[in-house]
C-alpha positions as CSV (number, residue, x, y, z in Angstrom):
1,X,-65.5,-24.4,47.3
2,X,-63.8,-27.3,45.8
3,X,-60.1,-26.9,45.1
4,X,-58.9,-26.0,41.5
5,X,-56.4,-28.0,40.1
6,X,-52.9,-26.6,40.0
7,X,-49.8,-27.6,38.4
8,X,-47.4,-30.0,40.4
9,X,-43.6,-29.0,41.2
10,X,-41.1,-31.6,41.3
11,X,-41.5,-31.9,44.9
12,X,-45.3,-32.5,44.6
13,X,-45.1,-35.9,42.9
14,X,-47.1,-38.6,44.9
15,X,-47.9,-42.3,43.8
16,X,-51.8,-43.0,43.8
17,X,-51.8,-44.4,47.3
18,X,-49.5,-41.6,48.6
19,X,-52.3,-39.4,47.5
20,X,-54.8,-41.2,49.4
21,X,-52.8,-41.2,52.7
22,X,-51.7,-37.4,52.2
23,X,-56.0,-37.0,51.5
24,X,-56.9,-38.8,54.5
25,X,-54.4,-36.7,56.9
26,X,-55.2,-33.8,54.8
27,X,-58.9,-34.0,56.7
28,X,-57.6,-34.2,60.0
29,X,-55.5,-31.2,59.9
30,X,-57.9,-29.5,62.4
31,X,-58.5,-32.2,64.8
32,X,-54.6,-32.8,64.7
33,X,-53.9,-28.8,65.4
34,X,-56.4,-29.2,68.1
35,X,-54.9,-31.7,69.6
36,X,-51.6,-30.2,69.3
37,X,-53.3,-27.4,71.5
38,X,-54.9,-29.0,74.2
39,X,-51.4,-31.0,75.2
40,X,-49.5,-28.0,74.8
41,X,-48.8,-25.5,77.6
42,X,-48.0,-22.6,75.2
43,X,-49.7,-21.3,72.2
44,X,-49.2,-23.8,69.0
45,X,-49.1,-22.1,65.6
46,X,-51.1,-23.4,62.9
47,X,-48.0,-23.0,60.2
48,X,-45.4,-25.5,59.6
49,X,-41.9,-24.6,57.8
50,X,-43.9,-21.5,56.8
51,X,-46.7,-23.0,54.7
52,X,-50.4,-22.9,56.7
53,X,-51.4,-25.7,57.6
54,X,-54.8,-24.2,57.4
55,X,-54.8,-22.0,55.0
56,X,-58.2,-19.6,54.1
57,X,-60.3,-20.4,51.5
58,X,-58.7,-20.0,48.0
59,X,-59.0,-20.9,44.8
60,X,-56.2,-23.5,44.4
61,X,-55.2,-26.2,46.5
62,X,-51.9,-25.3,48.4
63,X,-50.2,-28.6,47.2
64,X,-47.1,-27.5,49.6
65,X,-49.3,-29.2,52.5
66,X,-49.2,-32.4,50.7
67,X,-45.2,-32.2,50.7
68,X,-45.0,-31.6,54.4
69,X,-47.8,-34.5,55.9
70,X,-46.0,-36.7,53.0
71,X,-42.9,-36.4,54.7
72,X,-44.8,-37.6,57.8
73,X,-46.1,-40.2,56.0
74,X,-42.9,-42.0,54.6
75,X,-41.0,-41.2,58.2
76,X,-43.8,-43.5,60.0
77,X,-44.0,-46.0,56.9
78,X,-46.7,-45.2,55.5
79,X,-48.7,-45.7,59.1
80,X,-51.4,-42.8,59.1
81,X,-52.0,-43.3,63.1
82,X,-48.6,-42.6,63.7
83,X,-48.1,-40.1,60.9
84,X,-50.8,-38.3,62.7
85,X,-49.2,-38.6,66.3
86,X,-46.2,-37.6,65.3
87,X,-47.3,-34.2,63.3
88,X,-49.3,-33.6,67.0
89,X,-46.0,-33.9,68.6
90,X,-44.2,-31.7,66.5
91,X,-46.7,-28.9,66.8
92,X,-46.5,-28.9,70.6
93,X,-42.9,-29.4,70.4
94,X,-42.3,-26.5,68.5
95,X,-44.9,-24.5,70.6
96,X,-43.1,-25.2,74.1
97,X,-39.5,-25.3,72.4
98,X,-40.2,-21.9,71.2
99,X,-38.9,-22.3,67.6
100,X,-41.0,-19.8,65.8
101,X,-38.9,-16.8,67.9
102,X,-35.9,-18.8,67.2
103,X,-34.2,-17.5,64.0
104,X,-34.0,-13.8,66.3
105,X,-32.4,-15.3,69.2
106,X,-28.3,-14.7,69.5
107,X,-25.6,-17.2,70.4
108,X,-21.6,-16.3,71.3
109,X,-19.8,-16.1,68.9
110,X,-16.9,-17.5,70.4
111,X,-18.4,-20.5,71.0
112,X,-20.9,-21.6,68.0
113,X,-19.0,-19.4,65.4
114,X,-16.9,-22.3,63.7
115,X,-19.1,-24.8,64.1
116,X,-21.7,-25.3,61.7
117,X,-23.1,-22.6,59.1
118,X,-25.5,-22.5,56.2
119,X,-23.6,-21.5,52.6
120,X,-25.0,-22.0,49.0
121,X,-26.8,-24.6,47.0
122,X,-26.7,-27.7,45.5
123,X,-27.1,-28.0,42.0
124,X,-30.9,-28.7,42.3
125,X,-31.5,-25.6,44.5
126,X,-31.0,-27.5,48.0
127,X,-29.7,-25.0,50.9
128,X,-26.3,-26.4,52.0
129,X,-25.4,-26.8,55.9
130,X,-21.8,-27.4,56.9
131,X,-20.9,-28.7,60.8
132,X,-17.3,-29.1,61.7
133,X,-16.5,-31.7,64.3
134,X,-12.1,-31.0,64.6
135,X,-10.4,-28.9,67.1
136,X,-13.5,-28.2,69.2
137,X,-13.8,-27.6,72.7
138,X,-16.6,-30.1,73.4
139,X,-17.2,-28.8,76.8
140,X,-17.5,-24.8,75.7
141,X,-19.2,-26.1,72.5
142,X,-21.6,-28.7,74.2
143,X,-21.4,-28.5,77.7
144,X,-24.9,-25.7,78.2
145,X,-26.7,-28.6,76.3
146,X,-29.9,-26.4,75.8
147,X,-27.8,-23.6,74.2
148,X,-26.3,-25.6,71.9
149,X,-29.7,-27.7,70.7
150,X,-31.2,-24.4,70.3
151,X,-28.2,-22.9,68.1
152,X,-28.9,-26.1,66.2
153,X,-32.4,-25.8,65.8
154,X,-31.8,-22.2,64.4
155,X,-29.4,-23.3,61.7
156,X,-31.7,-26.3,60.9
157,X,-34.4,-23.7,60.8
158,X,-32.6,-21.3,58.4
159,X,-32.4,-23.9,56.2
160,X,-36.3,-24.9,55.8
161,X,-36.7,-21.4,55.1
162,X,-34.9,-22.1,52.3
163,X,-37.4,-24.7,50.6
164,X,-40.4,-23.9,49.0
165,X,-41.9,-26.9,49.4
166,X,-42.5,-27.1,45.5
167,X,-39.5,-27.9,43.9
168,X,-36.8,-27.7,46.2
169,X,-38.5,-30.0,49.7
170,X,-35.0,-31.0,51.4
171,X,-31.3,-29.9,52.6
172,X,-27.9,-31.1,51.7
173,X,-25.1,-31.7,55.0
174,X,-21.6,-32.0,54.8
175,X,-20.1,-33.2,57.7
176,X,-16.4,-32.0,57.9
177,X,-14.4,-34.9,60.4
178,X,-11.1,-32.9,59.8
179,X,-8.9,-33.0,63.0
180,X,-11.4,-36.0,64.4
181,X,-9.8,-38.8,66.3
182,X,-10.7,-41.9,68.3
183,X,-10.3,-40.2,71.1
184,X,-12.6,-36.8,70.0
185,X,-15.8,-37.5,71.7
186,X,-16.0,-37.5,75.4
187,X,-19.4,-37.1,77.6
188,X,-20.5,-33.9,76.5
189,X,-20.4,-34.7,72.7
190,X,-22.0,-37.9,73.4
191,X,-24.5,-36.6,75.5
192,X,-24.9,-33.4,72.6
193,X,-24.9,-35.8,69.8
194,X,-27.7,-38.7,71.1
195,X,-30.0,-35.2,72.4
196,X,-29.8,-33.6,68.6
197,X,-30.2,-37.0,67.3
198,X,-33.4,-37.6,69.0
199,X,-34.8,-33.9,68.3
200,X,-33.9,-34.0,64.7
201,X,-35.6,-37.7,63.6
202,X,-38.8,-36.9,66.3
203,X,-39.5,-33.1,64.6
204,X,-37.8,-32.8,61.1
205,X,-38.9,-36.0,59.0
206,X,-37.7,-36.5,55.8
207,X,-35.5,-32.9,55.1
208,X,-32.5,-34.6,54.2
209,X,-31.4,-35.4,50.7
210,X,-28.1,-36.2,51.0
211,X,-25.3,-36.3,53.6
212,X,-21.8,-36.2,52.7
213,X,-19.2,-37.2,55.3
214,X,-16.0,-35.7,54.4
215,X,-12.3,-35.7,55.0
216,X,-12.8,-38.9,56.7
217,X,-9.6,-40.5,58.4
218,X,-9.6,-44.4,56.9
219,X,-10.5,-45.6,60.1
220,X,-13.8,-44.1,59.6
221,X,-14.5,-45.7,56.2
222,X,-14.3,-49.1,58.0
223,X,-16.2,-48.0,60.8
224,X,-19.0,-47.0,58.2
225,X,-18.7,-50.1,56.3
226,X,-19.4,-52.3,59.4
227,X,-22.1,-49.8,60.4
228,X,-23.6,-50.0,56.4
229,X,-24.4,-53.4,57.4
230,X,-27.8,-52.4,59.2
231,X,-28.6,-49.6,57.3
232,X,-31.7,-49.9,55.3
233,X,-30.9,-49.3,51.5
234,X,-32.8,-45.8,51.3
235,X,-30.8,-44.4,54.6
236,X,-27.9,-45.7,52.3
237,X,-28.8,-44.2,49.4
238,X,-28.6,-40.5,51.2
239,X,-24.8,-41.1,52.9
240,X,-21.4,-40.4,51.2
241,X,-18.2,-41.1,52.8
242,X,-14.9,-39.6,51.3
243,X,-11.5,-39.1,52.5
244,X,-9.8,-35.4,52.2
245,X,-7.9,-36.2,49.2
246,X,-10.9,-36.4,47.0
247,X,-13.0,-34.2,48.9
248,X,-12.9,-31.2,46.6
249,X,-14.0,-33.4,43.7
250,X,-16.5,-35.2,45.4
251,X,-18.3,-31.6,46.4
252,X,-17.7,-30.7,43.2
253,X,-19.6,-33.2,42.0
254,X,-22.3,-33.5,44.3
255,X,-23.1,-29.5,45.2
256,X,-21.2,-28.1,42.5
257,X,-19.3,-24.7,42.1
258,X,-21.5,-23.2,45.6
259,X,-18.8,-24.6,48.0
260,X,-16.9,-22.9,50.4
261,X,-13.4,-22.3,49.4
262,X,-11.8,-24.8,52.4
263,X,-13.2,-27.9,49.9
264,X,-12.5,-26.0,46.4
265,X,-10.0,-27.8,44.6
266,X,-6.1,-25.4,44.8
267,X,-6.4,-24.5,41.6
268,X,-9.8,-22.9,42.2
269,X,-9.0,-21.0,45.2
270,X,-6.1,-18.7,43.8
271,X,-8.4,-15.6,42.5
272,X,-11.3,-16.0,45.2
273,X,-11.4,-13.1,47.5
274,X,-11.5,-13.3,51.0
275,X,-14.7,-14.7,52.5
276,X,-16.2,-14.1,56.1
277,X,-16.2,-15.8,58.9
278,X,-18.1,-18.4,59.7
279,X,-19.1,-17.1,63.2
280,X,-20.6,-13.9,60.4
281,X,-22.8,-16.7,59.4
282,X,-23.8,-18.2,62.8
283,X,-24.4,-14.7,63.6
284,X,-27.5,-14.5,61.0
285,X,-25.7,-14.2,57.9
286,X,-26.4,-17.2,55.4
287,X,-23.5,-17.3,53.5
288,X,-23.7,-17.7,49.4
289,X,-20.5,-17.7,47.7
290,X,-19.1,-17.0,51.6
291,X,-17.3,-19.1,54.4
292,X,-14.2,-18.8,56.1
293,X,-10.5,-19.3,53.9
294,X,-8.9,-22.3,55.6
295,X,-5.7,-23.5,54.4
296,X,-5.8,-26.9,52.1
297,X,-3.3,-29.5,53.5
298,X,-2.1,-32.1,51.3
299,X,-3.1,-36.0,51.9
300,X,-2.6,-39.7,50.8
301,X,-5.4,-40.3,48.4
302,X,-7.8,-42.8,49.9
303,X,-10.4,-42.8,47.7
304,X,-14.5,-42.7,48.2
305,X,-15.9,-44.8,50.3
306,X,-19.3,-46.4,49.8
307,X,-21.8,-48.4,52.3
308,X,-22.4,-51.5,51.2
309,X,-24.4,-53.4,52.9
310,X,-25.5,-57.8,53.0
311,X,-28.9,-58.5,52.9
312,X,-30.9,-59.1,55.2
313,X,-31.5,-56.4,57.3
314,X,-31.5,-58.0,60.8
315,X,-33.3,-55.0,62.2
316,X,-33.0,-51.1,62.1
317,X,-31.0,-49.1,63.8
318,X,-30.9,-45.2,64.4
319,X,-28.4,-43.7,61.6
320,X,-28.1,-40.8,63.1
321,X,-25.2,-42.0,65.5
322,X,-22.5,-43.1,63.0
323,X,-18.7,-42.3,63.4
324,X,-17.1,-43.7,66.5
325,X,-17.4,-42.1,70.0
326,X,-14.4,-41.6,72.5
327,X,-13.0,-45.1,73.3
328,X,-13.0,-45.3,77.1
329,X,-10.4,-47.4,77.8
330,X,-7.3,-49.4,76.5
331,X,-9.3,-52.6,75.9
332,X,-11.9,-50.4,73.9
333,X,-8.9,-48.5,71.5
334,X,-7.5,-51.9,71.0
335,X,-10.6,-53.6,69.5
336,X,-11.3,-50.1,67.5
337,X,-7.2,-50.2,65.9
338,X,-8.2,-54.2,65.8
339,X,-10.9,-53.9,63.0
340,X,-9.5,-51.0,61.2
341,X,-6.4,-53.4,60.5
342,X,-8.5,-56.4,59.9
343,X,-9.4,-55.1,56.6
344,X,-6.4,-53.2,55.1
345,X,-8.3,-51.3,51.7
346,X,-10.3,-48.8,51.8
347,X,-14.1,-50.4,51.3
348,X,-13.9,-53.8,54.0
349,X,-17.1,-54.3,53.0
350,X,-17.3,-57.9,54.8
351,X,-15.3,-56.7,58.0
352,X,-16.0,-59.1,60.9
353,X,-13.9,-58.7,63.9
354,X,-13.5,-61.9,65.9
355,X,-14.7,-62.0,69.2
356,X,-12.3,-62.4,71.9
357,X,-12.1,-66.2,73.8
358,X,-15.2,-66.9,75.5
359,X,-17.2,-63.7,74.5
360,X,-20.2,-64.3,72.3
361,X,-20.3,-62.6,68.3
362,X,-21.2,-58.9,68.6
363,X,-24.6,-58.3,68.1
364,X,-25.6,-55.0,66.4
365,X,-26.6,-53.6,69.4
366,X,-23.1,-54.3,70.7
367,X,-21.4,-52.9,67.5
368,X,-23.4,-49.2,68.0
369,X,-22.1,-49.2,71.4
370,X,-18.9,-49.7,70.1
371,X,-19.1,-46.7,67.1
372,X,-22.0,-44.4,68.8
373,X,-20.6,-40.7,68.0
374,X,-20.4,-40.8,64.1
375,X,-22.6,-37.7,64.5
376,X,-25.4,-38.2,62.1
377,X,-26.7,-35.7,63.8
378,X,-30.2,-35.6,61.6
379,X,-32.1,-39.2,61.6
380,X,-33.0,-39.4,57.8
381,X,-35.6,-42.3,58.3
382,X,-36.8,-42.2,62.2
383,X,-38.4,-46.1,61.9
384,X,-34.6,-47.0,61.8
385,X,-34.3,-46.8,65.9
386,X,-33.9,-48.3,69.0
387,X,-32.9,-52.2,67.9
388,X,-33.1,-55.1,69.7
389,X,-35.7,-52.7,71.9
């Protein structure tokens, strides 16, 4: 039976030759689920994100498909071989990772419960995700590596519950680097951070709208500046950085009223009631209108920082590791405190350190091994990895 024509959401906007790519993988959908099957050692479900990816004969085309092999699609630029091997890989991921049982499984509360929870939406309907990055123990937090990537897959998870696939097709993160120093990230966040990385971008293309960095020390804007310079204008597009003085308003802005009450603005927080803990939401309960009261400390203002970025792009690299990992030794902290004071306001958008006597200009690989750890923890566009590979 041919498919009836049904009425598009916003999400279900394609151009004329996204269409024909989305058709094309559309037809493969079996071959691609047996595929999935045969490398798998466990069963592999047929449904993605909740929407069948085979779905019984009907009477209208289910045009959520289309949303999720699109977002395969764009994360493999537009390259239907690999859009196809990578849709394999994340049905037998998902099989032998186990994630459909996921969302019942329990984690300690005394270990995940202020770390990251799911609260609200943006003003466009998006599910909100928070992850707090100050004052952890890395080793209790990070240390049982496979614990914590599956409490991370279960929050991610919660949150593509959350989209329908028809309006509302991606997730908002705010990244809270309260409490974060130089000096924050040792082996187990590193070794945490580049494992979620590479899960995230391999199995969840394309689910991020935006991500908002905030209360970020100024040390970080110019670490995100000199980073912005090979980012690809789209990855860009999807990254704010502000500082904790204009945090609240930036939220504001970009969410709306849906925030929990530790970025509300004073003024707004004097008749909210009490809210539960975030370990309440880690435990299974999504929090709307709910997160834990944390006491606002005052700051210097430091504005809103943006990336800006020269062209060209000399290559791409993987956005997901962005604000700077532990400094390992003295020489290390000292070129770290050398380029934040190189550029004393708060966008140095044409910060270039000089190179010491007799070493060569860093190279981009050299300046990710320099700031690995900014912990964007979900690659928004997976073709932007490995360079100089």
């Amino acid at each position: 039976m041919a498919d009836a024509q049904v009425k598009a959401g916003k999400a279900q906007q394609f151009s004329e030759s996204e269409s024909k790519l989305i058709a094309e993988l559309r037809v493969q959908l079996p071959e691609i689920l047996q595929d999935a099957e045969k490398a798998s050692e466990k069963p592999v479900s047929k449904a993605l994100w909740g929407v069948e990816l085979l779905p019984a004969e009907a009477t209208e085309r289910d045009l959520r498909i289309d949303v999720i092999l699109a977002k395969f699609i764009r994360a493999r630029n537009n390259d239907l071989k690999l859009a196809r091997e990578m849709l394999v890989n994340t049905l037998k991921w998902r099989a032998e990772f186990g994630v459909e049982g996921i969302l019942q499984e329990e984690f300690p509360k005394d270990v995940f419960g202020n770390v990251g929870y799911l609260y609200g939406h943006d003003n466009d309907g998006r599910p909100v995700t928070y992850n707090f990055y100050g004052g952890l123990d890395n080793k209790k937090v990070f240390g049982d590596l496979d614990q914590f990537l599956r409490w991370r897959v279960q929050l991610h998870e919660r949150g593509m519950q959350q989209l329908d696939f028809v309006d509302v097709a991606d997730m908002v993160q705010v990244h809270d680097y309260e409490g974060v120093g130089l000096l924050s990230y040792d082996k187990f966040a590193r070794a945490a951070s580049k494992a979620t990385v590479q899960l995230m971008s391999d199995n969840y293309p394309e689910t991020l709208a935006t991500k908002i960095f905030a209360n970020v020390p100024g040390w970080g804007e110019t670490i995100f500046n000199i980073i912005g310079r090979w980012l690809s204008d789209e990855t860009k597009k999807k990254f704010v950085v502000v500082s904790k003085a204009t945090a609240p308003s930036a939220l504001a802005q970009r969410i709306g009223n849906d925030i929990p009450e530790k970025f509300r603005a004073k003024s707004e927080t004097a008749d909210k009631a009490p809210e539960p803990t975030a370990a309440d939401s880690e435990a299974g309960l999504d929090t709307d209108n709910n997160a834990t009261k944390t006491k606002t400390e005052d700051a210097s203002a430091q504005g809103t920082a943006t990336l800006s970025a020269p062209a060209p792009e000399p290559a791409h690299i993987d956005a997901a590791e962005a604000l700077p990992k532990p400094t390992d030794t003295a020489k290390e902290q000292q070129s770290a405190a050398a380029v934040a004071d190189s550029q004393p306001g708060p966008e140095p958008a044409t910060v270039t350190a000089a190179p010491e006597a007799g070493v060569a200009p860093a190279e981009p690989n050299d300046i990710i091994s320099e700031t690995a750890g900014m912990r964007l923890d979900d690659c928004t566009d997976p073709k932007e990895e490995n360079i100089g590979k």
